[in-house]
C-alpha angles and dihedrals in degrees: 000000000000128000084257088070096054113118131253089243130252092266104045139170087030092044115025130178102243120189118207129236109175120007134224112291102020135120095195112096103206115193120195120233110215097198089060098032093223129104120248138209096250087175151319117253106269086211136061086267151142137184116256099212129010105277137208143085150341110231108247105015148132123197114204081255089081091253130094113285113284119238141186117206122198107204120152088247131042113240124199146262111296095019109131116214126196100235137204108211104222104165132345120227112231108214142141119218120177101291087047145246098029109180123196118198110210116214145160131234105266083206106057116081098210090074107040087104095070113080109150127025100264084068084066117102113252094228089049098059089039080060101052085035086058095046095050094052098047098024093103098019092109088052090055092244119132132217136190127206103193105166149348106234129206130277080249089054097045080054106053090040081061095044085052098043086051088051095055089047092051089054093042087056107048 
């Protein structure tokens, strides 16, 4: 079994299997490769930067992209590439990069006490979100991409993102 195969989870989309690709702190973006089962070094940042929240996918998803859902997870410490964390959706970040619409849902780690107390966006620290605002804007600026952050959505609208990328994976699937 791959980490492609792991499940959505029994709760979702309150509570969603997330598998991370690149953890908090790090300027190294990871990708996993699914034929050989293993993750992979896609790139180093281009730019001074880290990333604000471990980062990486939903289990059983399909964003309208064409990958898995993207997802953020605040945790006290960073993981590591291939952990799978069980994840409260608590917002989602509307942006475009260069292949197009490119949503983030934003949760917390539904296993780590310090954060059982945010539960919608607005729990969230402000500075926090300007950061991951601010990454998202300038993290591919030295490569000449460019990215747009246009909004912060809702924890309602993280989760419908979610029920539609499901949807996609179970038709891709059947």
């Amino acid at each position: 079994m791959g980490l492609r195969d792991v499940p959505i989870g029994d709760h979702w989309p309150d509570e969603v299997q997330a598998i991370v690709e690149m953890p908090k702190g790090s300027s190294n973006k990871y990708e996993y490769d699914p034929e050989r089962e293993v993750f992979v070094l896609d790139r180093a940042l281009y730019s001074p930067l880290f990333a604000p929240a471990d980062y990486g996918w939903i289990a059983e998803t399909l964003a309208a992209d064409g990958d898995p859902q993207d997802i953020l997870i605040l945790a006290t410490f960073a993981t590591f590439p291939g952990c799978v964390v069980a994840a409260r959706p608590v917002g989602i970040l509307f942006m475009r990069d260069e292949k197009g619409e490119d949503e983030k849902v934003l949760s917390v780690s539904a296993r780590d006490p310090r954060f059982d107390d945010i539960r919608n966006l607005e729990d969230v620290p402000e500075h926090l979100l300007r950061e991951i605002t601010h990454y998202f804007h300038t993290y591919k600026e030295l490569e000449d991409k460019l990215t747009e952050v246009t909004r912060w959505g809702s924890r309602e609208a993280a989760r419908e993102a979610i029920r539609q990328a499901h949807e996609r994976y179970q038709h891709g699937r059947s």
